[in-house]
One Martini backbone bead per residue (centre of mass of N, CA, C, O) as a GRO file, in nm:
protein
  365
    1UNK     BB    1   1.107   1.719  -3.477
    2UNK     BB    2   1.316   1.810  -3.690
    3UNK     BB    3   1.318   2.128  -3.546
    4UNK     BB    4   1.466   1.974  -3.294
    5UNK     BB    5   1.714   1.825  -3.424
    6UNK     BB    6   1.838   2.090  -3.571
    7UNK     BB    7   1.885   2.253  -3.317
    8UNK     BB    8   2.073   2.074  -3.173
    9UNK     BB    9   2.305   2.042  -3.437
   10UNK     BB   10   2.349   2.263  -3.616
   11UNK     BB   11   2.085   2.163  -3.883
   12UNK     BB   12   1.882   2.080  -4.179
   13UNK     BB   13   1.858   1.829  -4.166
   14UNK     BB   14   1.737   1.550  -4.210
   15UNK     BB   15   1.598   1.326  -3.922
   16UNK     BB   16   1.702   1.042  -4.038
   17UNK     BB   17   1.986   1.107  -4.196
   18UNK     BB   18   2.129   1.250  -3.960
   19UNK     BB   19   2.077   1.057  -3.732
   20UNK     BB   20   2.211   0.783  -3.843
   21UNK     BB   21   2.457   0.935  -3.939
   22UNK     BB   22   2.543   0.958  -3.621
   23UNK     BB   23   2.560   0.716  -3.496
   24UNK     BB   24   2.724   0.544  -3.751
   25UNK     BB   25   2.999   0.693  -3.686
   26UNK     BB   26   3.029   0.639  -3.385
   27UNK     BB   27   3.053   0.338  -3.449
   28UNK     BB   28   3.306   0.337  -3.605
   29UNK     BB   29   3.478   0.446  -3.399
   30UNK     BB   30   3.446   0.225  -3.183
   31UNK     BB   31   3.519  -0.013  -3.387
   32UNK     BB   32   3.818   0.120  -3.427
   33UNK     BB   33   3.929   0.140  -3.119
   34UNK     BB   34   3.827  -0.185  -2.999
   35UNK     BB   35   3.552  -0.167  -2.790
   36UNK     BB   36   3.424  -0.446  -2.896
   37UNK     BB   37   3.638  -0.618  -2.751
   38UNK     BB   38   3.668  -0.871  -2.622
   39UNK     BB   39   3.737  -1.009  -2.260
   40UNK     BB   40   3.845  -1.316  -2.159
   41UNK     BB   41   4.054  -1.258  -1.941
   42UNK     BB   42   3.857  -1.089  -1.765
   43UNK     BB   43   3.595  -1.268  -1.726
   44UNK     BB   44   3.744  -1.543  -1.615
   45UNK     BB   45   3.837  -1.418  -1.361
   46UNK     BB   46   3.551  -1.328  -1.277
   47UNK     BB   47   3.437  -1.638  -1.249
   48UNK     BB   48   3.654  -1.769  -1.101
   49UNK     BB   49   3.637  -1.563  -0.857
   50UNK     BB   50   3.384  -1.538  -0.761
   51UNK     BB   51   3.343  -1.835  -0.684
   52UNK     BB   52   3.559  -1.843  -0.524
   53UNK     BB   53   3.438  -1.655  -0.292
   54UNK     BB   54   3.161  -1.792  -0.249
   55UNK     BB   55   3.286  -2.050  -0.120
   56UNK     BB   56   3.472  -1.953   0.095
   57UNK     BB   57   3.181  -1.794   0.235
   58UNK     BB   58   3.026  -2.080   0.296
   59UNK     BB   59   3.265  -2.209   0.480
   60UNK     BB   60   3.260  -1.994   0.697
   61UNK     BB   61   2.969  -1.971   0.763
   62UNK     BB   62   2.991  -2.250   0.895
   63UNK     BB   63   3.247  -2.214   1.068
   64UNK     BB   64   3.120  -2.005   1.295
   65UNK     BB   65   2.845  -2.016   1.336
   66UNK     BB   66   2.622  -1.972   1.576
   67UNK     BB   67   2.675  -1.608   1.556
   68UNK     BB   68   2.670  -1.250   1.559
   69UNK     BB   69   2.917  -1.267   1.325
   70UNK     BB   70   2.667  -1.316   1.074
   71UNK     BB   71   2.636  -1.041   0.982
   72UNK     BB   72   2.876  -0.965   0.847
   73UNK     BB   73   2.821  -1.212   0.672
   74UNK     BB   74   2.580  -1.085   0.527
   75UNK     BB   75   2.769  -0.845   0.391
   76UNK     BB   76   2.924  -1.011   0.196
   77UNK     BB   77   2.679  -1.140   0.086
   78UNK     BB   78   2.585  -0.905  -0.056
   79UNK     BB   79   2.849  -0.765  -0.185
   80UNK     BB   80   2.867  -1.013  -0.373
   81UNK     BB   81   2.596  -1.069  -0.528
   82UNK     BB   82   2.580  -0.828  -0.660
   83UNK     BB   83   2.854  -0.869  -0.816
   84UNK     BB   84   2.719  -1.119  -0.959
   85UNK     BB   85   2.498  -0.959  -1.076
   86UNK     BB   86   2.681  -0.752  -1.257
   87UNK     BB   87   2.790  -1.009  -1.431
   88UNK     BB   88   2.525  -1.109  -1.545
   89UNK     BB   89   2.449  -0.866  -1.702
   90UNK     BB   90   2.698  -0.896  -1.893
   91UNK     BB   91   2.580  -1.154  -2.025
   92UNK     BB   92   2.290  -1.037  -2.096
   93UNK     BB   93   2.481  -0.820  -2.303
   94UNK     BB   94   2.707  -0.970  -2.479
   95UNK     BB   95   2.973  -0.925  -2.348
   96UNK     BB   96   3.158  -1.208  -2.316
   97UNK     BB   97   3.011  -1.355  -2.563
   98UNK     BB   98   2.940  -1.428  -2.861
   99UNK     BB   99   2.756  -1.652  -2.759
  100UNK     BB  100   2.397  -1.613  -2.681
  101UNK     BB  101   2.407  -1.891  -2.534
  102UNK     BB  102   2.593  -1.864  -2.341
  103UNK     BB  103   2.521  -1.585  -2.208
  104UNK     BB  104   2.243  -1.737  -2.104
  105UNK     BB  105   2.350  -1.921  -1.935
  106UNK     BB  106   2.529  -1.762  -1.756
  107UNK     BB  107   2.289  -1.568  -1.661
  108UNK     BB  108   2.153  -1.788  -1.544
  109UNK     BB  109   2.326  -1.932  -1.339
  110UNK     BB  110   2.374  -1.625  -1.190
  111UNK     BB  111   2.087  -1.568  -1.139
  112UNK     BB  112   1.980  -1.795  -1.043
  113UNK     BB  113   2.172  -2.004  -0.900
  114UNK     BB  114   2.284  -1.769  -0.715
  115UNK     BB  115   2.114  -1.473  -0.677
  116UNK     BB  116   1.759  -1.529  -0.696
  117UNK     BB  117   1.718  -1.436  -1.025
  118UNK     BB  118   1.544  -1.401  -1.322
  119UNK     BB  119   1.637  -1.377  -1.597
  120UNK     BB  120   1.346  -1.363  -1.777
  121UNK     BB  121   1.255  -1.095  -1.612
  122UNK     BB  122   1.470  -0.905  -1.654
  123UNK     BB  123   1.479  -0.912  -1.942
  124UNK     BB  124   1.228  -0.813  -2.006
  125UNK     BB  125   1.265  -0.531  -1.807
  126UNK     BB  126   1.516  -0.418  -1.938
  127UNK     BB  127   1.459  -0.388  -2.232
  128UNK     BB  128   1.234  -0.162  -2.204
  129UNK     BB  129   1.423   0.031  -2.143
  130UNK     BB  130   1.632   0.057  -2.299
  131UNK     BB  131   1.460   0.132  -2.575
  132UNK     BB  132   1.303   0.363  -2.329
  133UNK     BB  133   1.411   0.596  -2.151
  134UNK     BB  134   1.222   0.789  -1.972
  135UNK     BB  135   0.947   0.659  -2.097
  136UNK     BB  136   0.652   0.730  -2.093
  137UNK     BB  137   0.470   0.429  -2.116
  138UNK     BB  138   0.793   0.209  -2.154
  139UNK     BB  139   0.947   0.236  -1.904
  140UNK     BB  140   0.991   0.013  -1.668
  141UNK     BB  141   1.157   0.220  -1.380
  142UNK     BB  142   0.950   0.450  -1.343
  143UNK     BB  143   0.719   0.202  -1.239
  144UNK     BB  144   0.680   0.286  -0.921
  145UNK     BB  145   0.486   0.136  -0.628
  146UNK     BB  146   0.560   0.386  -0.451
  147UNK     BB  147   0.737   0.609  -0.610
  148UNK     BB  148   0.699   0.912  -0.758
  149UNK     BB  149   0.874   0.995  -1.089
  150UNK     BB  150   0.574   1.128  -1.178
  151UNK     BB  151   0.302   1.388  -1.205
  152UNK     BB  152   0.093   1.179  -1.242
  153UNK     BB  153   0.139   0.972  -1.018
  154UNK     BB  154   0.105   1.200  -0.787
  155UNK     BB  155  -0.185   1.270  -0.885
  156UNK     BB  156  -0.307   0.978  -0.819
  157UNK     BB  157  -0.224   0.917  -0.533
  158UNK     BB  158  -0.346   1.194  -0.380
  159UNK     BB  159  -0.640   1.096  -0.482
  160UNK     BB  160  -0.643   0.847  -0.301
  161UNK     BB  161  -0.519   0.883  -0.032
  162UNK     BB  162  -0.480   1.169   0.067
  163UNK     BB  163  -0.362   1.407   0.287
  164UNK     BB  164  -0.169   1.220   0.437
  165UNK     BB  165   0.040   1.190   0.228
  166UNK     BB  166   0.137   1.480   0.138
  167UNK     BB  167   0.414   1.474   0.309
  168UNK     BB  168   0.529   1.192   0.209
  169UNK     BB  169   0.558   1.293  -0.081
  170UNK     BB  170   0.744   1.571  -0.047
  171UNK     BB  171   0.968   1.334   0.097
  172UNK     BB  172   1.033   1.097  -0.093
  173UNK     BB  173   1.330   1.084  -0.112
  174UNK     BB  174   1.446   1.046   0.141
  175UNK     BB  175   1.270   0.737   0.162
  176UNK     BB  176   1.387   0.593  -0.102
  177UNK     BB  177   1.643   0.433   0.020
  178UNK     BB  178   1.511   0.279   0.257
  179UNK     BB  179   1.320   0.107   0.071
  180UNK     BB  180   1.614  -0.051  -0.062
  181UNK     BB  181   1.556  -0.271   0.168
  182UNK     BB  182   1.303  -0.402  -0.031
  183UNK     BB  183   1.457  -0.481  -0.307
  184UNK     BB  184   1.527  -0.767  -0.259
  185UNK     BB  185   1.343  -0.922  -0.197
  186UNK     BB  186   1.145  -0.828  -0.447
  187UNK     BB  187   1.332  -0.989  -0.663
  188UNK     BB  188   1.251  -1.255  -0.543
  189UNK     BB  189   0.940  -1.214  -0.608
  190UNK     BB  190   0.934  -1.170  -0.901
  191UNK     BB  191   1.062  -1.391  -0.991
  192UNK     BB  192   0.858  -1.641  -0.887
  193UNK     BB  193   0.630  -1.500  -1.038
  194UNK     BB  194   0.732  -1.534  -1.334
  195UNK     BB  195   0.832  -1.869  -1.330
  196UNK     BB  196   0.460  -1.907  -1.247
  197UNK     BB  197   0.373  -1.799  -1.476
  198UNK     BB  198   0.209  -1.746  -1.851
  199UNK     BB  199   0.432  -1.619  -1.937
  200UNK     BB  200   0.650  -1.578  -2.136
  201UNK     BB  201   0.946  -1.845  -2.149
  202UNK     BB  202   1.274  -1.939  -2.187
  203UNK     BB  203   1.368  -2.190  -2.001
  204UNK     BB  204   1.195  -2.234  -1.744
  205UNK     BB  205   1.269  -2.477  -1.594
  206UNK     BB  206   1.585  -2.402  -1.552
  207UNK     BB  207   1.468  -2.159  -1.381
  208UNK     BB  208   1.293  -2.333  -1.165
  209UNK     BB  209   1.499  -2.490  -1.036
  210UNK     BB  210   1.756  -2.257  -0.984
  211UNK     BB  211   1.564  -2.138  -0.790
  212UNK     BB  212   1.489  -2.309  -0.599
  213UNK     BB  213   1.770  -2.393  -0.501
  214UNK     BB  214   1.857  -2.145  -0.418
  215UNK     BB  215   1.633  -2.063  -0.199
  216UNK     BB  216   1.626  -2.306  -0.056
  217UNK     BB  217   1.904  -2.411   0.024
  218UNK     BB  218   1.972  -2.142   0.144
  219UNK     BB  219   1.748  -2.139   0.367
  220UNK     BB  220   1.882  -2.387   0.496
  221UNK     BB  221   2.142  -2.334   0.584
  222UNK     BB  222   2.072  -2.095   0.756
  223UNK     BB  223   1.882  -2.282   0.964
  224UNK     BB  224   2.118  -2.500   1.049
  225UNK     BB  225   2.344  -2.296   1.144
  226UNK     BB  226   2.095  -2.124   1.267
  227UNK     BB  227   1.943  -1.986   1.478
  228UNK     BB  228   1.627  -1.827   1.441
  229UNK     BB  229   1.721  -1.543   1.531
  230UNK     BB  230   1.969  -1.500   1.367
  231UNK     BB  231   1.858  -1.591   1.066
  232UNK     BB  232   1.652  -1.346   1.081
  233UNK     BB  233   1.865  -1.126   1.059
  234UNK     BB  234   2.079  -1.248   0.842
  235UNK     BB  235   1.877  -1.198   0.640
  236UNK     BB  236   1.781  -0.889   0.667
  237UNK     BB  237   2.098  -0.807   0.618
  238UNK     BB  238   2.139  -0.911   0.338
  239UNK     BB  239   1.858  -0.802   0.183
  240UNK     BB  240   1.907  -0.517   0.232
  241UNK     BB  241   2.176  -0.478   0.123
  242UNK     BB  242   2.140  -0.576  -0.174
  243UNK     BB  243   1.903  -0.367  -0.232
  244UNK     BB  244   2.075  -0.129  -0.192
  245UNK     BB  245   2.354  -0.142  -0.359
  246UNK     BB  246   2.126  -0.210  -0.616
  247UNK     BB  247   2.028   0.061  -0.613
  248UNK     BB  248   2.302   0.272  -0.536
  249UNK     BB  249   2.357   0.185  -0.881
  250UNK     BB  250   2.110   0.274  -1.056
  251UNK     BB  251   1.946   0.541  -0.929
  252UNK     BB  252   2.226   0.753  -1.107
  253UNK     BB  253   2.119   0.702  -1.435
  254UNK     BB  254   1.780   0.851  -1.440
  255UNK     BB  255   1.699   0.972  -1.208
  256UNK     BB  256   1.690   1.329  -1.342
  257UNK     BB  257   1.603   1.296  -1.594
  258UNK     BB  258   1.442   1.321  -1.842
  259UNK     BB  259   1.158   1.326  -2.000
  260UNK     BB  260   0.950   1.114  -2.247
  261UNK     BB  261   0.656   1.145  -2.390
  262UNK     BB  262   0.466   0.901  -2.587
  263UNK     BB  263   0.475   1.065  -2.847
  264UNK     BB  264   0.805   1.128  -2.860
  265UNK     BB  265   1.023   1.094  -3.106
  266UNK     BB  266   1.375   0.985  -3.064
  267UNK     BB  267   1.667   0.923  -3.155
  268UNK     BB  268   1.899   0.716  -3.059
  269UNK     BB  269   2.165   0.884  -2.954
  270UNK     BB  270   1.984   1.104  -2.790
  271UNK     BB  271   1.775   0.901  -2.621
  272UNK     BB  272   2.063   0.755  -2.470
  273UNK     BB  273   2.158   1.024  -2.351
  274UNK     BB  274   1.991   1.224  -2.249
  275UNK     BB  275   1.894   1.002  -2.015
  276UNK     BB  276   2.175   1.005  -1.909
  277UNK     BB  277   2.402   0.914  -1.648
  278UNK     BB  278   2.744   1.000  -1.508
  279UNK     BB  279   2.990   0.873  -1.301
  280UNK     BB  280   3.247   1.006  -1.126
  281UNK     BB  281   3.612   0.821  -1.094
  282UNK     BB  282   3.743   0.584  -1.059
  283UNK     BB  283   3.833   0.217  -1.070
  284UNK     BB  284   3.670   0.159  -0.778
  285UNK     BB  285   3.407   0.260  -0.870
  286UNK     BB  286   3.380   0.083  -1.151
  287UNK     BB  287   3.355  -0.197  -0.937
  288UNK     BB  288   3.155  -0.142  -0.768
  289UNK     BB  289   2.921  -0.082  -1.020
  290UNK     BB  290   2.950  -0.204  -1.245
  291UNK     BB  291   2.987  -0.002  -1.494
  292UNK     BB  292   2.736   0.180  -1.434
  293UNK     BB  293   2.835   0.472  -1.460
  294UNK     BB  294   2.859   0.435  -1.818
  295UNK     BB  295   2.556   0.498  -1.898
  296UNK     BB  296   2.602   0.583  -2.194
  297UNK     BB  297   2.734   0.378  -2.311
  298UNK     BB  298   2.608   0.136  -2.279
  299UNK     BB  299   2.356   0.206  -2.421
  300UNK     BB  300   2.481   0.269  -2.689
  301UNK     BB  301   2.681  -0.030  -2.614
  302UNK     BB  302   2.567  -0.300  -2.437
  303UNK     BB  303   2.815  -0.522  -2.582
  304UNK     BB  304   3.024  -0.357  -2.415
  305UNK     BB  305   3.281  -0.443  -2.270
  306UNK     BB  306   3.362  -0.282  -1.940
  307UNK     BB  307   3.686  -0.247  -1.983
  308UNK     BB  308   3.591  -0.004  -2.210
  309UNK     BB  309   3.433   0.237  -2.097
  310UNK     BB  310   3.648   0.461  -1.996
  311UNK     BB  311   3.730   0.493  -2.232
  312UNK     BB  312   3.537   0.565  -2.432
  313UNK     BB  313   3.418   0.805  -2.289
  314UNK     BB  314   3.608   1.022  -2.416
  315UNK     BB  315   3.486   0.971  -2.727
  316UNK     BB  316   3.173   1.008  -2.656
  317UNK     BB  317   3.163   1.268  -2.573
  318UNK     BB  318   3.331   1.440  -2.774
  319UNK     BB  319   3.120   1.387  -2.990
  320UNK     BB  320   2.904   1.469  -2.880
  321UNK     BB  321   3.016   1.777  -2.814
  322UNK     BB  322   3.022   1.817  -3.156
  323UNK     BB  323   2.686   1.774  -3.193
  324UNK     BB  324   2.524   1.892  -2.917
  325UNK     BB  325   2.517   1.691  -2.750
  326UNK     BB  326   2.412   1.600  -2.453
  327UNK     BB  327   2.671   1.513  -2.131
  328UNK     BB  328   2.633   1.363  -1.862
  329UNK     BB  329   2.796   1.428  -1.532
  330UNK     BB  330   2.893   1.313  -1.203
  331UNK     BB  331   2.897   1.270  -0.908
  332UNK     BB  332   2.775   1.071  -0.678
  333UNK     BB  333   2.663   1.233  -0.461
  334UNK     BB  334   2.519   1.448  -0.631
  335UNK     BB  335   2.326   1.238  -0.793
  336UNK     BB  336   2.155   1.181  -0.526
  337UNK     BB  337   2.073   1.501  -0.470
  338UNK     BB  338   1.922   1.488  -0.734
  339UNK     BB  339   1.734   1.243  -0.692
  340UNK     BB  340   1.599   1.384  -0.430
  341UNK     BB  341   1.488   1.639  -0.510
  342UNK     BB  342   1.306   1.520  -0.753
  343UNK     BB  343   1.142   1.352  -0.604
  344UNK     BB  344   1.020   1.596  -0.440
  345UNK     BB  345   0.908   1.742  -0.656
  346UNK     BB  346   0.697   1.589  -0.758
  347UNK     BB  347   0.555   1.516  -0.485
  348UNK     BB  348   0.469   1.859  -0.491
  349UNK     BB  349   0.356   1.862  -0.826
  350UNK     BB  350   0.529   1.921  -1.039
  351UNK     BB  351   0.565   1.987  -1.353
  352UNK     BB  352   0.872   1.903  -1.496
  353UNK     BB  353   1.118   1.913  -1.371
  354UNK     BB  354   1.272   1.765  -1.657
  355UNK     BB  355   1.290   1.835  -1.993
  356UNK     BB  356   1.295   1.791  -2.280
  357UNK     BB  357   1.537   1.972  -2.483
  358UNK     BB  358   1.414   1.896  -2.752
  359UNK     BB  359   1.132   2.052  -2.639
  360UNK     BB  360   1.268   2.333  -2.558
  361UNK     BB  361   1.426   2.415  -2.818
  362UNK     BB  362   1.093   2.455  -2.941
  363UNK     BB  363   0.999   2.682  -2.745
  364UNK     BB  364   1.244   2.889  -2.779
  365UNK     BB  365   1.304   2.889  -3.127
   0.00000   0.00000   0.00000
């Protein structure tokens, strides 16, 4: 692994003395640039701004009343909700406050009692993303129950089901998207799974009540305003969308990047850098994605505030390329055709279609 890392950087140094001494260097770069640097008046605007919008969508939804024009009102609180919930992100990230506490609470707030998602369940589940993307037996995001999205689970898959799977795994990238119809559902029923299991919870009362009130209020709510046909029409349209939205948020971040062995370690700054990916865009678009576009800051520093990333990103970018190390970015539809066609080729059976680099440049050099 050492001769992985020198031939990346284009040095003999030893392996941990060379990469530490490399992240530690890009850190204090960012942190001289003043990106670490809080954004309360960002925050609380957007505290008070996503609040006040959800009221008074909650206020039309009663006043429009029973009629097929609360589809669109579906559609409103879709990306909505996704909105609040890219804000929890962004507190659950230690983003907001310095308070470790604040951030907590923010977190649980927004996504129990918000957007009925239990932040205990996220954070378990994102933590060991973070830790280690796209390593194979370490990261779950890699570990979808329908999408097969490495070579061995496509064949263990393959063996299981037999042939008549065969064609729809071999188009399973097509797939992807319209099953991202039920991600909004699956995240409701992950969370409540999580705050009724005996695994380990900090706080679970407090996320059972808010998780309860919002699930359950919601609920009320949608059938005392809305006829039976409608308001199963209006939750189908609100939770497809919901799911979709922060599916093809989340979508273009890894997947179509390395793969990790699990036997292979590689330093902190390579580790997040080489398996994220970044989406070209505007400012529109980095409203759209909740920041998430700039997939490679945000691994490399979580708790840098949303607003600080798209600066930052020309800082960290110019640094890799000055080190070797690869920074990937693409635009959006493009990133979409990349995450097609890689799980297309899984389907098919290919194994390892996009390799670690560093595995790479050792079999070659």
């Amino acid at each position: 692994m050492t001769d992985q890392l020198s031939r990346s950087t284009g040095t003999a140094a030893p392996l941990r003395t060379r990469a530490t001494n490399d992240f530690t260097e890009l850190a204090r770069i960012v942190a001289a640039s003043g990106f670490m640097r809080r954004r309360y008046g960002y925050y609380w605007s957007k505290l008070v701004g996503l609040a006040t919008v959800l009221t008074a969508v909650l206020v039309a939804f009663v006043l429009i009343g029973d009629t097929w024009w609360q589809v669109v009102t579906a559609a409103v609180f879709a990306a909505l909700f996704t909105q609040i919930a890219m804000l929890g992100h962004d507190a659950a990230h230690r983003q907001i406050f310095v308070s470790g506490r604040w951030n907590d609470w923010t977190s649980i707030v927004i996504g129990n009692l918000l957007v009925g998602m239990s932040y205990g369940w996220w954070q378990h589940k994102h933590t060991r993303h973070h830790a280690n993307p796209n390593k194979i037996g370490s990261d779950p995001d890699i570990e979808l129950p329908v999408i097969s999205v490495t070579a061995d689970q496509a064949g263990e898959r393959a063996k299981h089901y037999g042939q008549p799977l065969a064609w729809l795994m071999a188009h399973q990238g097509i797939f992807f998207y319209p099953i991202l119809l039920l991600e909004g559902m699956s995240l409701h029923a992950s969370s409540v799974r999580r705050v009724l299991s005996r695994a380990p919870m900090r706080r679970r009362a407090a996320e059972t009540v808010f998780l309860a009130v919002r699930i359950g209020g919601y609920l009320a709510l949608v059938f005392l305003v809305l006829s039976p046909g409608i308001a199963a029409v209006f939750l189908a349209v609100q939770l497809g969308l919901f799911g979709v939205y922060m599916g093809m948020s989340f979508a273009p971040n890894h997947k179509g990047m390395p793969l990790v062995p699990a036997t292979v370690k590689i330093d902190f700054l390579r580790r997040q850098v080489l398996m994220s990916r970044n989406i070209r865009g505007n400012r529109l678009l980095d409203v759209a994605m909740g920041g998430l576009n700039y997939q490679i800051e945000h691994h490399l520093f979580p708790s840098m505030p949303r607003p600080h990333l798209r600066a930052a990103s020309a800082t960290i970018k110019a640094y890799c390329l000055s080190h070797g190390v690869r920074y990937t970015e693409t635009g959006l539809w493009e990133s979409y055709r990349i995450v097609t066609h890689y799980i297309n080729r899984v389907g098919l059976g290919e194994r390892d279609p996009f390799e670690c680099p560093l595995l790479l440049q050792r079999q070659t050099g």
